[in-house]
N, CA, C and O atoms as a GROMACS GRO file, in nm:
protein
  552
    1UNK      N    1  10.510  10.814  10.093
    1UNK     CA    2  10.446  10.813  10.223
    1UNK      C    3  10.544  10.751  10.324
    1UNK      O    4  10.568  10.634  10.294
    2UNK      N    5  10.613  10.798  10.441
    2UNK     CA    6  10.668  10.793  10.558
    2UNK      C    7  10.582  10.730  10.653
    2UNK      O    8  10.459  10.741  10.657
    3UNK      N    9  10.649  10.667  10.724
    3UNK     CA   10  10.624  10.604  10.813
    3UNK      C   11  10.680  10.685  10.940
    3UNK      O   12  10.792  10.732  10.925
    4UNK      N   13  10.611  10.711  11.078
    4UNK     CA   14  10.712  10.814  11.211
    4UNK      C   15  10.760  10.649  11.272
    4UNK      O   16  10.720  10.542  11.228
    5UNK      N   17  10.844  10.670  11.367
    5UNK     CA   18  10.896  10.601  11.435
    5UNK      C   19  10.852  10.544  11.542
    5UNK      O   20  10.925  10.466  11.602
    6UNK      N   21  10.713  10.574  11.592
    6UNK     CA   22  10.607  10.555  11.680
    6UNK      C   23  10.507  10.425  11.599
    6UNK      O   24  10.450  10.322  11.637
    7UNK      N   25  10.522  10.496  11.469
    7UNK     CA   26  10.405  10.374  11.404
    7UNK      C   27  10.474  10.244  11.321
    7UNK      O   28  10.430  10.147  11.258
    8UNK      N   29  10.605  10.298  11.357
    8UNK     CA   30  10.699  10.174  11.289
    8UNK      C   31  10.687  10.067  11.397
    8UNK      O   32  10.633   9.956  11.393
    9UNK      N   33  10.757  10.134  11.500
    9UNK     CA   34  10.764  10.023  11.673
    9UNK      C   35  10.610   9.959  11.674
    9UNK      O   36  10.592   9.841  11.704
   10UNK      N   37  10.496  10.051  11.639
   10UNK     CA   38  10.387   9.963  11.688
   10UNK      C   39  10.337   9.859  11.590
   10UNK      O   40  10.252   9.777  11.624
   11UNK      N   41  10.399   9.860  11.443
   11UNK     CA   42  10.397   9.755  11.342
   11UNK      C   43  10.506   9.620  11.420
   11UNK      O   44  10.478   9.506  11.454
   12UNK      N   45  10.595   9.674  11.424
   12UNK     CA   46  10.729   9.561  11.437
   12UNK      C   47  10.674   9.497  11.585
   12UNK      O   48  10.742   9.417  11.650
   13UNK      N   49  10.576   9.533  11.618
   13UNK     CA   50  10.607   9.465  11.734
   13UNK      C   51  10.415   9.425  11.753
   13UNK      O   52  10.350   9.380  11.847
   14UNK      N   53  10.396   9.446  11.686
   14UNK     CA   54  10.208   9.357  11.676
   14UNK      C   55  10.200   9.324  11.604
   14UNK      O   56  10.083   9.308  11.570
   15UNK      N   57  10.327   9.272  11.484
   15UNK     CA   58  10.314   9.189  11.378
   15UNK      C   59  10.326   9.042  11.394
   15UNK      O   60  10.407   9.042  11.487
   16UNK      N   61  10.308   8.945  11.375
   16UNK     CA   62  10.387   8.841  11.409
   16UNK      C   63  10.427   8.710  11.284
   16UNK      O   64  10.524   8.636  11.274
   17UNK      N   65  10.294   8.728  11.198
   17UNK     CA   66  10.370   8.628  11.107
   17UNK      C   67  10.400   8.680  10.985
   17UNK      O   68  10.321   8.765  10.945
   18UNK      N   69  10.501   8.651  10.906
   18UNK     CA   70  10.578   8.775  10.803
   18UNK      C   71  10.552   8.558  10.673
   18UNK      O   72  10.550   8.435  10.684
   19UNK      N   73  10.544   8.648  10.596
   19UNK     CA   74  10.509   8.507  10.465
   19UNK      C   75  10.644   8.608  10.359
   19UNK      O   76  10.617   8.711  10.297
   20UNK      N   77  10.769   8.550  10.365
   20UNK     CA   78  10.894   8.630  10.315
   20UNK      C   79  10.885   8.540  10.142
   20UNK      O   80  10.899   8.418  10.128
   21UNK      N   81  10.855   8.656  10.013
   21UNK     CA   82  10.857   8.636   9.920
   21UNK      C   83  10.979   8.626   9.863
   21UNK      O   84  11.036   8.733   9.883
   22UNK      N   85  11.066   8.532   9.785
   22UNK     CA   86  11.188   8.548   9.764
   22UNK      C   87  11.262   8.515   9.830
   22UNK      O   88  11.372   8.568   9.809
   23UNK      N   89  11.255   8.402   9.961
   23UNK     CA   90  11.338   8.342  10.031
   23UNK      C   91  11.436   8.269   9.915
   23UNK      O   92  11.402   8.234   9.802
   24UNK      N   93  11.562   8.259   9.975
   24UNK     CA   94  11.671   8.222   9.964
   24UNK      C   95  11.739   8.116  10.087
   24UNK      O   96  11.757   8.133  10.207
   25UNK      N   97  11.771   7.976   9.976
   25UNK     CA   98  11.853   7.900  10.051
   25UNK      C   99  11.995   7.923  10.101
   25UNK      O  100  12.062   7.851  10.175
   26UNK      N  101  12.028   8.044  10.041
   26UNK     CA  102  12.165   8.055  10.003
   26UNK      C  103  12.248   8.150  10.148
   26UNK      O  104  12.186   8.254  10.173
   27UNK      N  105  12.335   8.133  10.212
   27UNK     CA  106  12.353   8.189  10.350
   27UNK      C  107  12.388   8.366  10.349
   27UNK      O  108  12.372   8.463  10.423
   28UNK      N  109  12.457   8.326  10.182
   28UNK     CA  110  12.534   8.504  10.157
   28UNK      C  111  12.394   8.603  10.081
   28UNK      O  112  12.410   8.714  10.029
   29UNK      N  113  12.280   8.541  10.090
   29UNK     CA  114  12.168   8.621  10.032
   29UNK      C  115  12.134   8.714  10.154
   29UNK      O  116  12.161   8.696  10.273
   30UNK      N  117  12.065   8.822  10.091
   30UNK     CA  118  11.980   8.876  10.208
   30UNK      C  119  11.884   8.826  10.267
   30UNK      O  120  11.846   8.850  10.382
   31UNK      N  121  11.823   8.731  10.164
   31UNK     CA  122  11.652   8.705  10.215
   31UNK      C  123  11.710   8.561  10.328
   31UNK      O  124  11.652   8.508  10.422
   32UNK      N  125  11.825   8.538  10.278
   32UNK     CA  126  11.852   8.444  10.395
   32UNK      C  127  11.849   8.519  10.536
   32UNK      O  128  11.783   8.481  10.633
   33UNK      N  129  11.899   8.586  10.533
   33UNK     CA  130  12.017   8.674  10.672
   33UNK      C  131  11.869   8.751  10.737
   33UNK      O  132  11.848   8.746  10.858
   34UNK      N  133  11.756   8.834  10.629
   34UNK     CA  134  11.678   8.843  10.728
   34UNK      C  135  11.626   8.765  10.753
   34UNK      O  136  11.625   8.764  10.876
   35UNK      N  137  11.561   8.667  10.710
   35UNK     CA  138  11.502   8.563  10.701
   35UNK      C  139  11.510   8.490  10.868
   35UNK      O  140  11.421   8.470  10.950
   36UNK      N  141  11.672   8.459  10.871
   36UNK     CA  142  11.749   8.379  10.964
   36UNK      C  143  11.707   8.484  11.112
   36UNK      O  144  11.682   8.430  11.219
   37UNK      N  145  11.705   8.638  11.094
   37UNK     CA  146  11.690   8.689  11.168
   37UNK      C  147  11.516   8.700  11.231
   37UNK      O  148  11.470   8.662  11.338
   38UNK      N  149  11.478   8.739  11.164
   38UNK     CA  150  11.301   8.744  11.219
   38UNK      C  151  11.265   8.606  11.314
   38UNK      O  152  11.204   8.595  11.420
   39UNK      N  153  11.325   8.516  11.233
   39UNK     CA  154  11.306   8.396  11.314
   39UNK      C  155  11.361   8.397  11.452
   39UNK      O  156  11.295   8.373  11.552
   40UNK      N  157  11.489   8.428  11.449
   40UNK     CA  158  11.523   8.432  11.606
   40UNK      C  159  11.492   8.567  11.712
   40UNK      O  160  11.529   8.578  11.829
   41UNK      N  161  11.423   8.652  11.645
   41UNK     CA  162  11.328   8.764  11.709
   41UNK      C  163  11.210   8.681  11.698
   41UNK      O  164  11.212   8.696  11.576
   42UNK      N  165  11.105   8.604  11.717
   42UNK     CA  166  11.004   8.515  11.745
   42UNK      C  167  10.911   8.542  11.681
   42UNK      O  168  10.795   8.538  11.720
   43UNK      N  169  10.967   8.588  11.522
   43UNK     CA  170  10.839   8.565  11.409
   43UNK      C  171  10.775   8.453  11.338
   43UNK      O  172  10.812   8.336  11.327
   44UNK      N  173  10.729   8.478  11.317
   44UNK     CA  174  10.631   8.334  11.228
   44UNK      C  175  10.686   8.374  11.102
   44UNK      O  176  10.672   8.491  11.070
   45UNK      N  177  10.752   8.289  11.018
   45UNK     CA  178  10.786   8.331  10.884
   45UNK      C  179  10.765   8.188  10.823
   45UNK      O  180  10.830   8.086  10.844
   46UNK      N  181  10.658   8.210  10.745
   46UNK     CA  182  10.695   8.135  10.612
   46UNK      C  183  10.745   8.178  10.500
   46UNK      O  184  10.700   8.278  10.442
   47UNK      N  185  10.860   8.094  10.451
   47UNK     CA  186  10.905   8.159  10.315
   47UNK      C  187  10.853   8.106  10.171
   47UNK      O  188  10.854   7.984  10.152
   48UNK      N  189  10.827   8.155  10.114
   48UNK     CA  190  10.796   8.154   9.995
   48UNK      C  191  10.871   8.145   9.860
   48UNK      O  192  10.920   8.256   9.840
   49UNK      N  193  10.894   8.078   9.780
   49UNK     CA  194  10.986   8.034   9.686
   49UNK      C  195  10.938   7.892   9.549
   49UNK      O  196  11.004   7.789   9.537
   50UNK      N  197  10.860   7.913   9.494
   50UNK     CA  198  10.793   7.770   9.435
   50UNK      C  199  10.919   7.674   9.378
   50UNK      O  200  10.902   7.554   9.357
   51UNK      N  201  11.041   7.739   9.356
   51UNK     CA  202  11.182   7.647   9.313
   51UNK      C  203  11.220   7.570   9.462
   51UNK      O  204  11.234   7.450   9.486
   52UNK      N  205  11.226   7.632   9.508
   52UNK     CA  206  11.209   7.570   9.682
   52UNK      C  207  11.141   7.519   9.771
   52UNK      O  208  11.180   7.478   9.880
   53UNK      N  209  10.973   7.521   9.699
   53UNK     CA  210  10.918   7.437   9.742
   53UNK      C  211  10.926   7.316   9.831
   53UNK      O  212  11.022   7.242   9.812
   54UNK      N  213  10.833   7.283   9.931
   54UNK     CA  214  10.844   7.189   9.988
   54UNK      C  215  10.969   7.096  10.087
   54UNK      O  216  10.957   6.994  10.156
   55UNK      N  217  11.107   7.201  10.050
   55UNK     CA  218  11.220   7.215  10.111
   55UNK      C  219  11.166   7.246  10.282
   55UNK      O  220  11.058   7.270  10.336
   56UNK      N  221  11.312   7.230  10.328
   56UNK     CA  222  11.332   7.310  10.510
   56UNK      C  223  11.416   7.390  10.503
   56UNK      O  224  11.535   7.364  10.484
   57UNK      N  225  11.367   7.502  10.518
   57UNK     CA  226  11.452   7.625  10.560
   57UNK      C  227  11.472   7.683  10.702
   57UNK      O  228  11.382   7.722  10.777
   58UNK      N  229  11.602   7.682  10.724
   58UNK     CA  230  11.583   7.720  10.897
   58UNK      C  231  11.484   7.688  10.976
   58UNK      O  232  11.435   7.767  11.057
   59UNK      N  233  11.440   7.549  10.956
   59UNK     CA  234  11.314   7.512  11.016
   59UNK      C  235  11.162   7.547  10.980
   59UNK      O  236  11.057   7.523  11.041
   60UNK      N  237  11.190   7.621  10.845
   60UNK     CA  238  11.045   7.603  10.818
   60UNK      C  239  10.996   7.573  10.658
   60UNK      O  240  11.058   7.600  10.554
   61UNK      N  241  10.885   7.519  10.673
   61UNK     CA  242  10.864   7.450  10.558
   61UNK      C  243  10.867   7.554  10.450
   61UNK      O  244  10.797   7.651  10.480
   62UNK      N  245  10.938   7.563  10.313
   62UNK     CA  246  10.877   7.663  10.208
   62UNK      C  247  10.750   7.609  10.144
   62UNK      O  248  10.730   7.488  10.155
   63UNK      N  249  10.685   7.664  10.094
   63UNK     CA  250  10.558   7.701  10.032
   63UNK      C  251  10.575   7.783   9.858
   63UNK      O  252  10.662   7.871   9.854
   64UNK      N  253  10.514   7.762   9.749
   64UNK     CA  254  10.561   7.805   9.651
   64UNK      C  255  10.462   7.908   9.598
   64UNK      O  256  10.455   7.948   9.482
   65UNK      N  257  10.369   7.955   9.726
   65UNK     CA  258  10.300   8.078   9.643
   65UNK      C  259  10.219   8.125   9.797
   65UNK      O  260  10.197   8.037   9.880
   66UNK      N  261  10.184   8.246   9.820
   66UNK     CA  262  10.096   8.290   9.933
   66UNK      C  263   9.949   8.224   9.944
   66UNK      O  264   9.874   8.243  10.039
   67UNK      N  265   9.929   8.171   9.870
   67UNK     CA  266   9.759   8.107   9.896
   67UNK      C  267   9.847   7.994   9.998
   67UNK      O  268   9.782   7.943  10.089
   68UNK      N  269   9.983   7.959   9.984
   68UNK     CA  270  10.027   7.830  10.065
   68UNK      C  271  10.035   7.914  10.215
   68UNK      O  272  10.012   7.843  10.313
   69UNK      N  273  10.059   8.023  10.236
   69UNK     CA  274  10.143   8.085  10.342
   69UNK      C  275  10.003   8.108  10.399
   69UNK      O  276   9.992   8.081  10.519
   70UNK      N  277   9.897   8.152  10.338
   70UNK     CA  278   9.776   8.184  10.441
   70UNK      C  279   9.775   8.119  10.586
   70UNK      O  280   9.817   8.004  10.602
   71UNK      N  281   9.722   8.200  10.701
   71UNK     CA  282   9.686   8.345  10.663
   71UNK      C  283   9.754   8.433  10.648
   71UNK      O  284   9.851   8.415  10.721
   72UNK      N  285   9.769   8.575  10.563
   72UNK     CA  286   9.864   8.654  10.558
   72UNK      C  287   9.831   8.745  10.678
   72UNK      O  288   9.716   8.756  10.719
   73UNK      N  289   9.939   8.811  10.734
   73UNK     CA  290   9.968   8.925  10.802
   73UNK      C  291  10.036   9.005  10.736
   73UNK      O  292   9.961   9.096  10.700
   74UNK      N  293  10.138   9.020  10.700
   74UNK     CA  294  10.280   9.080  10.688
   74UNK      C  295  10.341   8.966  10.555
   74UNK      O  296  10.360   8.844  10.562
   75UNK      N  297  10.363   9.064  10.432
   75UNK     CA  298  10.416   8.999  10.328
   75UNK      C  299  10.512   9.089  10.295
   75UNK      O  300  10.494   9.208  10.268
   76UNK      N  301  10.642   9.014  10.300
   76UNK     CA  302  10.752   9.097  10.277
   76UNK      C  303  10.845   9.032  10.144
   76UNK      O  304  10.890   8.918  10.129
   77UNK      N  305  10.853   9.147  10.057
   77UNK     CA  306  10.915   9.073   9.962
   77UNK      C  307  11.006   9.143   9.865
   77UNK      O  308  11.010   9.249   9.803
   78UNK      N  309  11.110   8.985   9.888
   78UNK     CA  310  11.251   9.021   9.817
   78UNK      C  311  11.238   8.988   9.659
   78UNK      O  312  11.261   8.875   9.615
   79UNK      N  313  11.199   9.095   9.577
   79UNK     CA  314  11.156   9.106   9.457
   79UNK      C  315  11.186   9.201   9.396
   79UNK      O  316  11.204   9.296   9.473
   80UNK      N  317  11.210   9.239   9.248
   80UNK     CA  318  11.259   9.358   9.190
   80UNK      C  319  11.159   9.427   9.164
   80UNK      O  320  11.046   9.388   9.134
   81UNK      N  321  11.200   9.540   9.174
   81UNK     CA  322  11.044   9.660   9.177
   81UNK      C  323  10.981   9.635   9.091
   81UNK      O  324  10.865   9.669   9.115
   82UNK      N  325  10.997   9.571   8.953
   82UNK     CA  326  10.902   9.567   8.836
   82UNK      C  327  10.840   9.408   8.834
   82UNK      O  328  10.801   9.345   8.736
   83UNK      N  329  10.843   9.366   8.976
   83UNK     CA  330  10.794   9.182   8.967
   83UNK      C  331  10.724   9.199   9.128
   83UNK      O  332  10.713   9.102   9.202
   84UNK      N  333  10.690   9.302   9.158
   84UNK     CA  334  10.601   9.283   9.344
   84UNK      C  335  10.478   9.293   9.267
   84UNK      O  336  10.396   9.216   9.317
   85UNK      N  337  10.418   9.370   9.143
   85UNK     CA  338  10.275   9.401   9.170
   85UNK      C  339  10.187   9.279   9.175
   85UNK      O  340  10.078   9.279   9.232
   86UNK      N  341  10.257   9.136   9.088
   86UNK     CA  342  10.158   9.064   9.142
   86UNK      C  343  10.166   8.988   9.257
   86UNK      O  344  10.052   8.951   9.287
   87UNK      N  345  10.232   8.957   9.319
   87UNK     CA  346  10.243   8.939   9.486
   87UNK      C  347  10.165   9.009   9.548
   87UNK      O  348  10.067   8.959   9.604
   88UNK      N  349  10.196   9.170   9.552
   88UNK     CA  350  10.079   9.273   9.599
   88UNK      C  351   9.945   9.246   9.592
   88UNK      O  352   9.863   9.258   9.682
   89UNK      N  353   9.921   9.194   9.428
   89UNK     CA  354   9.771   9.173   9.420
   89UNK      C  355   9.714   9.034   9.488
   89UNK      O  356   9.603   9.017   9.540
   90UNK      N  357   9.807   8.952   9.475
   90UNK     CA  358   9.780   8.850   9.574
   90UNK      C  359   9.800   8.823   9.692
   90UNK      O  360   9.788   8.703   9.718
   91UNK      N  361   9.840   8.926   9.822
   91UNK     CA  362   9.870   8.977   9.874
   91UNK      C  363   9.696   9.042   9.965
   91UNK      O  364   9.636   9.006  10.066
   92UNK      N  365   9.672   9.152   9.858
   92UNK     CA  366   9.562   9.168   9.908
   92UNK      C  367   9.436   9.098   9.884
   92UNK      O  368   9.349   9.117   9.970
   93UNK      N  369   9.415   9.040   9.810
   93UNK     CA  370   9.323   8.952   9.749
   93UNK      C  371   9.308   8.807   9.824
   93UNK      O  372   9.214   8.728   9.814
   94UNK      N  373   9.468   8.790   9.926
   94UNK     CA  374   9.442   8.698  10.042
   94UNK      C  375   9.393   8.698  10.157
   94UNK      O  376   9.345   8.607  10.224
   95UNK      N  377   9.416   8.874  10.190
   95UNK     CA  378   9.357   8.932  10.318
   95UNK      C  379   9.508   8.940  10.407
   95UNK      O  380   9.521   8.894  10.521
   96UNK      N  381   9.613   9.006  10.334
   96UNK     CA  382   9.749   9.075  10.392
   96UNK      C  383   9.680   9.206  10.440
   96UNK      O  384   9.591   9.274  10.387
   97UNK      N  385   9.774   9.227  10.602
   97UNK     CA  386   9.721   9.369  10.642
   97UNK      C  387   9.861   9.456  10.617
   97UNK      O  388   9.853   9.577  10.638
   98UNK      N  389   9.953   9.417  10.586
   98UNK     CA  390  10.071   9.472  10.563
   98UNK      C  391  10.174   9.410  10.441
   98UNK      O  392  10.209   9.293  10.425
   99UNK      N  393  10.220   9.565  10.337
   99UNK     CA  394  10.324   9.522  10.234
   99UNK      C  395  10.443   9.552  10.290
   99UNK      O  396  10.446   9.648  10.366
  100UNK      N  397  10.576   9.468  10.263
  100UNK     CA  398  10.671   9.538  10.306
  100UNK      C  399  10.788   9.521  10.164
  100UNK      O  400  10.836   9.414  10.128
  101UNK      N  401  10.805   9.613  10.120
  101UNK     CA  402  10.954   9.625   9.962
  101UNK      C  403  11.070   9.605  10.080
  101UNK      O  404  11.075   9.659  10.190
  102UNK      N  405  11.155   9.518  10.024
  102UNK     CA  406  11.331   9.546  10.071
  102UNK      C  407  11.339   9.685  10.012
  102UNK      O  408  11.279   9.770   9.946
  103UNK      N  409  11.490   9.647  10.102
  103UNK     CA  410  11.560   9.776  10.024
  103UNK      C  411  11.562   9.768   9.905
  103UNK      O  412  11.546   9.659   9.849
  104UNK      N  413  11.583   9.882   9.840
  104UNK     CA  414  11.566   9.915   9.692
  104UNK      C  415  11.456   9.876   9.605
  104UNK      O  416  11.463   9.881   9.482
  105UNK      N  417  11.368   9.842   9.662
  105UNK     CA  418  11.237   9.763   9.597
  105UNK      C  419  11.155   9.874   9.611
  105UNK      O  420  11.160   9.899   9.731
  106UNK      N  421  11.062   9.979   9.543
  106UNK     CA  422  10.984  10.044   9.512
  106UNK      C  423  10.925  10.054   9.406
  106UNK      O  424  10.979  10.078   9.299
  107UNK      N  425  10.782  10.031   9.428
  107UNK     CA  426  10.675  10.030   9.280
  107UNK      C  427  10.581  10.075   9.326
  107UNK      O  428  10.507  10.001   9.391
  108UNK      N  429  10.552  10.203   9.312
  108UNK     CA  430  10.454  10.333   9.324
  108UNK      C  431  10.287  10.275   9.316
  108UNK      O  432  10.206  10.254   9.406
  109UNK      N  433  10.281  10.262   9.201
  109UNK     CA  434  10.132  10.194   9.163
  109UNK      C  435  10.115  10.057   9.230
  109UNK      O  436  10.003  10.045   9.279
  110UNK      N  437  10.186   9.962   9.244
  110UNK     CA  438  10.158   9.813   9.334
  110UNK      C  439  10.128   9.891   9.480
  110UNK      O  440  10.021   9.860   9.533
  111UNK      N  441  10.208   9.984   9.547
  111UNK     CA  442  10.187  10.090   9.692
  111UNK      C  443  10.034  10.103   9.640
  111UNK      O  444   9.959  10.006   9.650
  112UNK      N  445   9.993  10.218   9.587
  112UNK     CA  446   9.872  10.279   9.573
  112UNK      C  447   9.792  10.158   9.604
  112UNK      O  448   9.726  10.129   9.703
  113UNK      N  449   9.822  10.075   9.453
  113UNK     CA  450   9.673   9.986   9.510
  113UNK      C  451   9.679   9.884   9.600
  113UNK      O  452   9.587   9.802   9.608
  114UNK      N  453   9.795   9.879   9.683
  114UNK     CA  454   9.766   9.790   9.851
  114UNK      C  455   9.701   9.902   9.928
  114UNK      O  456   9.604   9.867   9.996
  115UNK      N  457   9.736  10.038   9.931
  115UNK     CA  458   9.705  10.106   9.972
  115UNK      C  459   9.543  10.150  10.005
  115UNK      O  460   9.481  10.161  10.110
  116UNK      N  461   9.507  10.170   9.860
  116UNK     CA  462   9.370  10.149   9.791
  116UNK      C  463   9.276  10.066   9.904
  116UNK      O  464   9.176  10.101   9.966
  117UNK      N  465   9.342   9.958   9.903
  117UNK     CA  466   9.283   9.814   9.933
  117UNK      C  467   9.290   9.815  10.128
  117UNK      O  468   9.247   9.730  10.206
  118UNK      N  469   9.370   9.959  10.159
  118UNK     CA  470   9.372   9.933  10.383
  118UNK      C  471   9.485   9.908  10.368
  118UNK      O  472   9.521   9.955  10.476
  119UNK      N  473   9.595   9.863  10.316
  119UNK     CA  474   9.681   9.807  10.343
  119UNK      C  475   9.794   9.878  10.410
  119UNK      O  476   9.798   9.996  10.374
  120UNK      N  477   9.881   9.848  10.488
  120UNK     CA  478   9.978   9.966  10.481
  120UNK      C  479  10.086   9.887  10.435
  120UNK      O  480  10.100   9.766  10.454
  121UNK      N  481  10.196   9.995  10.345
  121UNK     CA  482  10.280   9.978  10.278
  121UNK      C  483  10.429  10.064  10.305
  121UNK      O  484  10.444  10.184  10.324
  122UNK      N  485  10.525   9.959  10.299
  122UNK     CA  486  10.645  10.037  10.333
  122UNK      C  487  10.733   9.978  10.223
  122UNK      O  488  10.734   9.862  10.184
  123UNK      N  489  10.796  10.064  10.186
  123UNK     CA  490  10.941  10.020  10.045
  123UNK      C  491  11.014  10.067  10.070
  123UNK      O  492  11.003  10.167  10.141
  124UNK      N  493  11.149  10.016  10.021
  124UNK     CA  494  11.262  10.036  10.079
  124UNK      C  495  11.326  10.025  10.187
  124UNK      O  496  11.424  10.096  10.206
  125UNK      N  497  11.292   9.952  10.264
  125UNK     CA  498  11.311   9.956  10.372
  125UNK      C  499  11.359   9.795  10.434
  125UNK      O  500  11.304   9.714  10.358
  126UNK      N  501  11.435   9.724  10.534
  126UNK     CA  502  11.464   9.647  10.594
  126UNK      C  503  11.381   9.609  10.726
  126UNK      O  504  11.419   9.665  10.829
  127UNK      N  505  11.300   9.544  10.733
  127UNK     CA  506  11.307   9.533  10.925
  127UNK      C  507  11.371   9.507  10.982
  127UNK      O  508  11.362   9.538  11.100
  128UNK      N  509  11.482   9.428  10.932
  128UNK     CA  510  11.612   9.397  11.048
  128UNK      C  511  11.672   9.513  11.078
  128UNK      O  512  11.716   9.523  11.193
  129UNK      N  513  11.692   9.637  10.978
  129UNK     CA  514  11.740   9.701  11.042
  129UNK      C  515  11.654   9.823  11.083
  129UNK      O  516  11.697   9.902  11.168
  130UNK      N  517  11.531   9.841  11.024
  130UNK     CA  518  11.451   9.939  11.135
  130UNK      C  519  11.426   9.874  11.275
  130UNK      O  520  11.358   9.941  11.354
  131UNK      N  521  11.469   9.764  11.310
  131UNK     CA  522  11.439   9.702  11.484
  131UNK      C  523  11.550   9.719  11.527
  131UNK      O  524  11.542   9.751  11.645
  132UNK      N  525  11.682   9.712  11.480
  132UNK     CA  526  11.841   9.755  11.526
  132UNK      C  527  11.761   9.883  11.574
  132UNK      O  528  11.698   9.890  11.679
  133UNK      N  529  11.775   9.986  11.477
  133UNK     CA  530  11.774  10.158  11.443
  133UNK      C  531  11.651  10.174  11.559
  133UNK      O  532  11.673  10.258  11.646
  134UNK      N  533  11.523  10.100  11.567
  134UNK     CA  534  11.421  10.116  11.693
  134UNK      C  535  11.458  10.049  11.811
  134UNK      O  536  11.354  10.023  11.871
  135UNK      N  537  11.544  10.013  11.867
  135UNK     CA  538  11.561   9.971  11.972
  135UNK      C  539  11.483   9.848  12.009
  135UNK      O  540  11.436   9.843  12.123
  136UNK      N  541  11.459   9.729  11.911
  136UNK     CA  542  11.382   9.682  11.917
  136UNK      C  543  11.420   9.466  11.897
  136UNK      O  544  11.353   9.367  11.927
  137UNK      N  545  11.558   9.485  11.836
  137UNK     CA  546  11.643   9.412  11.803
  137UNK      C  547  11.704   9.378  11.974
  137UNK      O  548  11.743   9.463  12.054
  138UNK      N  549  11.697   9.212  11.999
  138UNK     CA  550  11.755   9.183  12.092
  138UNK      C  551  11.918   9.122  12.066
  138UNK      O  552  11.986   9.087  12.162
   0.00000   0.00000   0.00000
């Protein structure tokens, strides 16, 4: 399932707080770099990490599971396709209105049943760089 470029801009930009699964302290990670980025586009991100717990990350507190990050909006997570479904399920089971897979992260059945559940779901995909690619990135 595709997403048009009309309903991408109107996600990226009436979203506001993203709860990033798989944050990374580390500067050469990705989950850092978007991480570092959403924040200075004026998202609400809590990151999520239970080894990281209770740490400061770029100014915000980590949290070691989404019941900490409530409320969910937007759960984006840097996870290997065969380790999102239970995030997903907790995810929707928190009252997330949106999944988002990094790149290369796709798991068909965890999609379906956010899906199942209202959710909308995107995999594979970056927001840092669908807001570059949408004109949407300052």
């Amino acid at each position: 399932m595709t997403m048009d470029d009309e309903a991408m801009k109107a996600l990226l930009t009436s979203v506001r707080r993203i709860a990033l699964v798989g944050a990374s302290d580390k500067p050469d990670r990705p989950a850092f770099g978007v991480m570092q980025f959403l924040r200075g586009a004026g998202f609400d991100v809590t990151p999520v990490n239970p080894a990281l717990a209770g740490r400061d990350l770029l100014g915000c507190k980590v949290v070691a599971s989404l019941a900490d990050a409530a409320p969910l909006e937007m759960v984006d997570l840097f996870r290997r396709s065969d380790a999102v479904e239970e995030p997903v399920r907790e995810a929707v089971a928190r009252g997330a209105k949106i999944i988002w897979m990094q790149l290369g992260v796709i798991n068909e059945p965890a999609a379906a049943f956010a899906r199942a559940a209202g959710l909308t779901v995107i995999m594979d995909r970056c927001p840092v760089i669908e807001m570059h690619r949408l004109g949407l990135a300052r």
